[in-house]
N, C-alpha and C positions, 0 to 999 in steps of 0.2 A: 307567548310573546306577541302573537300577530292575532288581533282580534280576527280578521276579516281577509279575504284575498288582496282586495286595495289596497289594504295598510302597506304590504307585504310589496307589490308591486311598484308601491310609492319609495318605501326602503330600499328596494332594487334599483330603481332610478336616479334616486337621487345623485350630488355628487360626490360627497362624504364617503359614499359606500365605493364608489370608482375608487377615490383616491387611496383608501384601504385595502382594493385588494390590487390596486397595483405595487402598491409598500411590500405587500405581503406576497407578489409575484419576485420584486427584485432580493425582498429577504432571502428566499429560498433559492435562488438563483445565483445568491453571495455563497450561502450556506453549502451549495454544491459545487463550488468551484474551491471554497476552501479544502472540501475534504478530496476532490480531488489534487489538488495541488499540494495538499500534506502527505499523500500516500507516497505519489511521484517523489516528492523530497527524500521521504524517510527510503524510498527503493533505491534512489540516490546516493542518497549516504550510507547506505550499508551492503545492498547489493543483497538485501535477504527480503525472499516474497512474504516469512511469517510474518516480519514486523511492520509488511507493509499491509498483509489482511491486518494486523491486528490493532492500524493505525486506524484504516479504515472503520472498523468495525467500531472503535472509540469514538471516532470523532461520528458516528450516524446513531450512537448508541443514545447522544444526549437527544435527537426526536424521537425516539421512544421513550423518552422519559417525562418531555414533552406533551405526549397525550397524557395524563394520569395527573 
């Protein structure tokens, strides 16, 4: 990908690469406030801790699916 340390440095620097992984900070920062806010609800509304692992467990399952 990176011929040389420079290139790589240059890519680092840039602001394209900032504004990408600040996207990529608030993503993940939505993404963890949804799954806790879904577990909280479903404990909520049912008052039962399996279905609140098992909410959890669903809604973290798609970043494992994510890698691959």
């Amino acid at each position: 990908m990176f011929k040389n340390v420079k290139e790589k440095k240059k890519f680092i620097r840039s602001k394209d690469f900032y504004i990408l992984l600040l996207a990529r900070l608030i993503t993940n920062f939505g993404d963890s406030l949804y799954a806790i806010a879904s577990t909280l609800l479903v404990y909520k509304m049912s008052g039962s801790t399996f279905y609140s692992g098992l909410t959890l467990f669903l809604t973290s399952s798609t970043a494992i699916v994510q890698l691959f």
